[in-house]
DOFIDREN-117868 format. One record per residue: residue in three letters; x, y, z of N, C-alpha, C, O, CB in turn. Coordinates in steps of 0.05 Angstrom, whole numbers, plus 5000, padded with zeros to 4 digits. Glycine has a CB too. Layout:
N
ALAXYZXYZXYZXYZXYZ;...
***
This chain:
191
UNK937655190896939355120873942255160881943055360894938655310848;UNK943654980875946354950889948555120860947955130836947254530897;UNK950555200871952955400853952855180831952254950835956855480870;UNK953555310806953955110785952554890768953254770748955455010793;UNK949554860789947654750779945754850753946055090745946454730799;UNK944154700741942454840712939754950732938554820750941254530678;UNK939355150726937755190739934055160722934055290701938955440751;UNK932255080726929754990715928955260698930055480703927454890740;UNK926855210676926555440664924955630683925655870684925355390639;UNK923155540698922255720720923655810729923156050732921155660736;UNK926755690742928255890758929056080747929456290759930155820769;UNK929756040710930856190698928956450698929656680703931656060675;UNK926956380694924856620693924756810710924457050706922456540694;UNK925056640741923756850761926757040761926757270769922456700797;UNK929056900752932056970764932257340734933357560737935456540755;UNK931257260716932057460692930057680704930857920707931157350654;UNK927457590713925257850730927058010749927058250751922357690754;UNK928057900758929858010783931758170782932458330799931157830796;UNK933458110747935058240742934758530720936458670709936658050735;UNK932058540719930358640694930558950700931659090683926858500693;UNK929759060719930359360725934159440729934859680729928559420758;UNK935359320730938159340732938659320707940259500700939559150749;UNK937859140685938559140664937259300645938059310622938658940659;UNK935259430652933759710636935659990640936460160624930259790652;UNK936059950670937760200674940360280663941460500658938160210696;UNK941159960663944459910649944559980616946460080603945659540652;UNK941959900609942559920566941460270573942960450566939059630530;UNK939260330584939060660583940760850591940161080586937260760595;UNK943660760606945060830609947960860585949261060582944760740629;UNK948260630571950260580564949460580525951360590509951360290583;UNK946060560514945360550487946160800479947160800457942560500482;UNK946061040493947061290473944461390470942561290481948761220441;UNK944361690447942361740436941761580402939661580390942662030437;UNK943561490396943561470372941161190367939461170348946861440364;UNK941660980392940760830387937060810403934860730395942960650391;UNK937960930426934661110436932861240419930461230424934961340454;UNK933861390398932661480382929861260360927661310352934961600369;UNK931861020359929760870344929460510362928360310353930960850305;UNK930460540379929660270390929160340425930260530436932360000383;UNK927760210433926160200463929260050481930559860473922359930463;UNK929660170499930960020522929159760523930259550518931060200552;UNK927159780527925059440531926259250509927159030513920859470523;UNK925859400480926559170461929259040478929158860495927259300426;UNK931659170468934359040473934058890493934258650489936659210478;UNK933458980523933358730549930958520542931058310555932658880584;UNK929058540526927358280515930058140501930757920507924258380490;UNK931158270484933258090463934858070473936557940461934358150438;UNK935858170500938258000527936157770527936257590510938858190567;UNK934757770543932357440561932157290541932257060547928357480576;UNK931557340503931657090492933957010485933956770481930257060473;UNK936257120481937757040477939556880501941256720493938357210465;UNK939056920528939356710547937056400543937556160539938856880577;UNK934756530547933156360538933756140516933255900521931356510532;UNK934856220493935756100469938455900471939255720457936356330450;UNK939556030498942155920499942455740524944655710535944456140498;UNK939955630534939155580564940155330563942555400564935855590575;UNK940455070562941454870553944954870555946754750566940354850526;UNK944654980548948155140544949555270567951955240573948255420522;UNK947555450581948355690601948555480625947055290630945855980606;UNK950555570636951155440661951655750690953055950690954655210653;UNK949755640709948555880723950955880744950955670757945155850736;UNK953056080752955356090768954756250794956156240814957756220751;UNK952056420791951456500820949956850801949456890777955356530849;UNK949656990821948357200811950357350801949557450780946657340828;UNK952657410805954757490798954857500775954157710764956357400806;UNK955757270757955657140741954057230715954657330694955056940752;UNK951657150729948957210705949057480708948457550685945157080711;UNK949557720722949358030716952458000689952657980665950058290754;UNK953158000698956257990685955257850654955657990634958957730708;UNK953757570650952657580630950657730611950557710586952257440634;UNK949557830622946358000624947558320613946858490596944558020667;UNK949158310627950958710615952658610593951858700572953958950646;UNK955258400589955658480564954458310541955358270519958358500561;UNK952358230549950658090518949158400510948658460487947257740526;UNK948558590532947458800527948858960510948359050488946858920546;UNK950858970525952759160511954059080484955559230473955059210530;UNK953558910476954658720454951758780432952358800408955058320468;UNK949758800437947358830426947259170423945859290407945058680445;UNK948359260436947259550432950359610413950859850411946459780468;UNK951859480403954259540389952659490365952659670349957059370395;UNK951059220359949959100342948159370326947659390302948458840356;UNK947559520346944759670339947059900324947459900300942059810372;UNK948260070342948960260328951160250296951660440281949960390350;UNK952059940293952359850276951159930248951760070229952059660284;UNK948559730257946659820244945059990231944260000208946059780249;UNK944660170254943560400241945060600233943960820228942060510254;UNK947960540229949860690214950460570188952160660173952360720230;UNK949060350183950060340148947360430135946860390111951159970134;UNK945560550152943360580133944260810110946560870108940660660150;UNK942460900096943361030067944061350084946161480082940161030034;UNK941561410101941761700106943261660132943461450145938861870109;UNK944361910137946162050166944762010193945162220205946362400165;UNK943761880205942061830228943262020256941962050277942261490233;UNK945562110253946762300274945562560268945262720287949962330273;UNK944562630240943362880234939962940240938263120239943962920205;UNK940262680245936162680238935462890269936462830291933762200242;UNK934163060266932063210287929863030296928262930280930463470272;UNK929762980328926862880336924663170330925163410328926862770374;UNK922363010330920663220321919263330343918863190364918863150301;UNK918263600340917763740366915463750384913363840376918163960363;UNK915663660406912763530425913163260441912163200463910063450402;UNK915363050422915362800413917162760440918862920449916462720379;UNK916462480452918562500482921662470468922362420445917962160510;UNK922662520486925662520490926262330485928362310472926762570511;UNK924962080494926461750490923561620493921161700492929261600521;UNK924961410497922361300504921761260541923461240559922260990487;UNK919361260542917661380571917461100581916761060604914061560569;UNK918360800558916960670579918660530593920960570588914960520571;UNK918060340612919460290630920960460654923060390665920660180619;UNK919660660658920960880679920360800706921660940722919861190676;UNK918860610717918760360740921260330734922760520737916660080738;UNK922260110725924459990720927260260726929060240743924059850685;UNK926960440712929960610709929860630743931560510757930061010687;UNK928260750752928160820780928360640796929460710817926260940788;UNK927560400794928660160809931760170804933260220823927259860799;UNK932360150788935360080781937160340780939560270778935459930750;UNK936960630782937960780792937960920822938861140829937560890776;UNK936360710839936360750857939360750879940060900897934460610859;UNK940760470866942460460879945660660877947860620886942560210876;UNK944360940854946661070857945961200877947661190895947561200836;UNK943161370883942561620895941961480930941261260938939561790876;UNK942461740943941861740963937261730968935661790950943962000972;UNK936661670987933461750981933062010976931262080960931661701004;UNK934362150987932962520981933862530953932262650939934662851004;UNK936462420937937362490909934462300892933362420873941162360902;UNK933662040899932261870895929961990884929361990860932061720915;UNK928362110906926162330901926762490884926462350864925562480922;UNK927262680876929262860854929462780832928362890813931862900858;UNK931462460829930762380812928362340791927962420768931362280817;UNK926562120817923362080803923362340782923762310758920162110832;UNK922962600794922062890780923462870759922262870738922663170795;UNK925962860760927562930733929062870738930962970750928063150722;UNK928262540723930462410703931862470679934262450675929662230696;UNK929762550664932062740637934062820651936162690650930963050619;UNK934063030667935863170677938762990693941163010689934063350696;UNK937362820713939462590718940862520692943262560691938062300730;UNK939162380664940562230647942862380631944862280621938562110630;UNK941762700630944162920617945962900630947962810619943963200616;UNK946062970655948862890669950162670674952462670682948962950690;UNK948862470669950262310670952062350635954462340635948462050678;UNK950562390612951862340596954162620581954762700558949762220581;UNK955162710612956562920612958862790621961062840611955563140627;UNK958562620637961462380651963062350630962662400607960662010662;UNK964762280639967562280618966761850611965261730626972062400645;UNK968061730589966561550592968161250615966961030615965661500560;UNK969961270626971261100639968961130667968360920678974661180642;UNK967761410677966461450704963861310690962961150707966161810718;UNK962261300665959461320655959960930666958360820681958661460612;UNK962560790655962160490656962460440688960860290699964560300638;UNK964160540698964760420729961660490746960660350764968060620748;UNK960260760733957860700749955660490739954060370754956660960752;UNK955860470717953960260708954159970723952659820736954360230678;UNK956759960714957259700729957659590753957659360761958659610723;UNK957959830768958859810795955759770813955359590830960760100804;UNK953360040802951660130821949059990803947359860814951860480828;UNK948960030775946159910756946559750755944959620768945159960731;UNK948859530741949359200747949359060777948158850782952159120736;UNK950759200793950859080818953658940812953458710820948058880827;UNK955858970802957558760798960558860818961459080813958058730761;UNK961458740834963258740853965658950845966558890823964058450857;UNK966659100852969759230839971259100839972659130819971259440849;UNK972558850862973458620839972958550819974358610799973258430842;UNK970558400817969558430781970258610765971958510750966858460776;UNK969858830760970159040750973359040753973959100730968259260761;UNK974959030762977559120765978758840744980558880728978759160803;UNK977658600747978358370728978158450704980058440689976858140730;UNK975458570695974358710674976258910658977158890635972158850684;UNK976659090675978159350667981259290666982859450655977559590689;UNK981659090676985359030680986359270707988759320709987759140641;UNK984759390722985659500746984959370772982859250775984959750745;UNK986659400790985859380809984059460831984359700839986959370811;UNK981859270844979759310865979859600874977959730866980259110889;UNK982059750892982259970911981960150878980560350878985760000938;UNK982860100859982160380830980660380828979560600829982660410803;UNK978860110821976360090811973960300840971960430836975759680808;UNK975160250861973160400881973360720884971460870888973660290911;UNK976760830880975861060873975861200855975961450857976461170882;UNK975661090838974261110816971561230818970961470816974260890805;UNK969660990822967761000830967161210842966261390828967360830839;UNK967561240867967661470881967961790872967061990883969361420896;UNK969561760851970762130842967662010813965662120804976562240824;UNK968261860810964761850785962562010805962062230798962861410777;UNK961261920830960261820830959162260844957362440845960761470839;UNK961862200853961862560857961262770847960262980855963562660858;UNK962662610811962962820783959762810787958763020793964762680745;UNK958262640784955862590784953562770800951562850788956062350792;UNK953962830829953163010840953263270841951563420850953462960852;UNK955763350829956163620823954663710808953263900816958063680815;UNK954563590776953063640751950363600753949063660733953863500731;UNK948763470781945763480790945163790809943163920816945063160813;UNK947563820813946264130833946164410828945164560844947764190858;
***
């Protein structure tokens, strides 16, 4: 398939599979508790793929680049949608208690997180991880939130620090150490 071409719905298919653990890791990273509490990471990246799906005709495929860059902020645009949402309901949803026994989030797709958090950790952090992910996901949501996006996007999207520096209005060499003092903050708060 050549740059700029439509690509067939098969391609489209096998191309969203590919991007599918990167994009589990990215909404479980970036949904919050608020919105984990009542919707699945699976739902939202199903309602990323139809909503490409829906818009396929339309979507014009610019390279992989491109479609991550599409794929994170339709996500992120959807998980705005959610917490939206579940903030006009009648009752306080920031107050509600999970009940006790009941997992933490939801369990499924933890193939997927670990595929797609692979590319922060080293293999020995990798391993560790597998064990305890809660524990990874607390620290992560200890990051201040400028380090929580540059890792998402940098290491769970896969998206270039050029990109990201277009994104952010900074420049490439910020966007990297950036990254880098994240990526540190990050290791500290695992040991």
């Amino acid at each position: 398939m050549s740059r700029g071409s439509q690509p067939t719905p098969v391609d489209l298919g096998v191309m969203l599979e590919q991007h599918r653990a990167a994009l589990y890791g990215f909404v479980r990273l970036n949904a919050g508790r608020l919105v984990l509490r009542r919707d699945t990471c699976g739902d939202i990246v199903q309602s990323v793929f139809r909503e490409l799906l829906r818009v396929r005709d339309r979507f014009r495929y610019d390279g992989d680049a491109a479609l991550r860059k599409w794929l994170c902020t339709t996500a992120l645009r959807k998980i705005q949608d959610r917490i939206k949402y579940h903030r006009r309901q009648r009752r306080d949803v920031l107050r509600e208690v999970p009940l006790e026994g009941s997992a933490p989030l939801d369990d499924e797709g933890s193939e997927w997180l670990m595929e797609a958090y692979q590319t922060v950790f080293t293999p020995s952090r990798d391993a560790m991880a597998r064990e305890e992910l809660a524990r990874v996901e607390a620290a992560f949501e200890k990051l201040p939130p400028a380090y929580r996006k540059v890792i998402t996007m940098c290491r769970i999207a896969g998206l270039d620090p050029a990109e990201v520096a277009a994104e952010t209005g900074q420049t490439a060499e910020a966007v990297r150490v950036q990254l880098y003092r994240a990526l540190a903050r990050l290791a500290a708060l695992l040991r």
